[in-house]
Each structure stands twice: as C-alpha cells, then as structure tokens.
Steps between C-alpha positions, in 0.01 A plus 500: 500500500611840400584745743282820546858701510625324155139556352562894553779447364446325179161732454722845560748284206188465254348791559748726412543298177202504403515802279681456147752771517609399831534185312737615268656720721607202691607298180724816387640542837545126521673421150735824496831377415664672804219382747405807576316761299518908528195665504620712304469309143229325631207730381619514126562137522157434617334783338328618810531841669737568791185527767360199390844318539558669843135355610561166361840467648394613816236248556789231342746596789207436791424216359903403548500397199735755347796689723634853452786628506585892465807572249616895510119602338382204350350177703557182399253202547598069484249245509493319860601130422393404819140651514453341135619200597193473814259582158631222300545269750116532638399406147676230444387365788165605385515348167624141585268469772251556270654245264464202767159627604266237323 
C-alpha cells in the first residue's frame, strides 16, 4: 500500500506535468547537451515568451523537478534525475502490476 506522503508526492510530480509546455520544458532542459539549460535561449528555442517561461519554470522548480542555479545574470536550470527517477519508477511498477493482474 502506498503511502499518503509518497501519494503527495507523486500527485505534486504529475501535476506539474500535466501541462504541455512544462512538458517540453522538461524534455529541453533534460536533453541539453551540457545538462543544464540557460534560460536565456530557452524562449527562442521554445518559441514562448520570457513570462510564460518564468511561470512555467517556476512551477518546474517546486515541483523539484528542475534546479536553478544563478550564473552572473542568467539562471541556469538541469533536470532532477532523482525526482524523475520516483516518476518512472511508480509507473513501472504501475504497468507490470497491471500486466499480472488477470
């Protein structure tokens, strides 16, 4: 049985994904060959507008699932490999118990 704590958890994880340019966000942030991505070539990149990249990365970094990091003017963000991980891992678990089910 599934902890109320790791529930929280898991829901905070989905719900902040569940909007499509978050989604992409992530994935940018995520394959960036450096592992980390400035935010400053991320709104060209993306073609959204710096507010709406400041929003979505703000609700990305409470979710954990991006850090910051400030460099001279520009922040820079890198997917947390960690808080992914406790994503992927619940649906695994999710998707072969659901295999043995019947």
């Amino acid at each position: 049985m599934m902890s109320a704590d790791r529930a929280t958890r898991l829901a905070e994880i989905f719900k902040a994904l569940s909007d499509p340019t978050r989604v992409r966000l992530l994935a940018h942030i995520a394959d960036s060959p450096e592992g980390t991505a400035c935010a400053c070539h991320i709104p060209d990149t993306l073609g959204i507008s710096q507010p709406t990249l400041s929003h979505h990365l703000k609700r990305l970094t409470a979710a954990g699932l991006v850090t910051r990091e400030q460099r001279g003017r520009w922040a820079h963000y890198t997917a947390a490999s960690d808080v992914l991980e406790v994503a992927r891992e619940f649906l695994g678990t999710t998707t072969e118990e659901a295999a043995r089910c019947c």
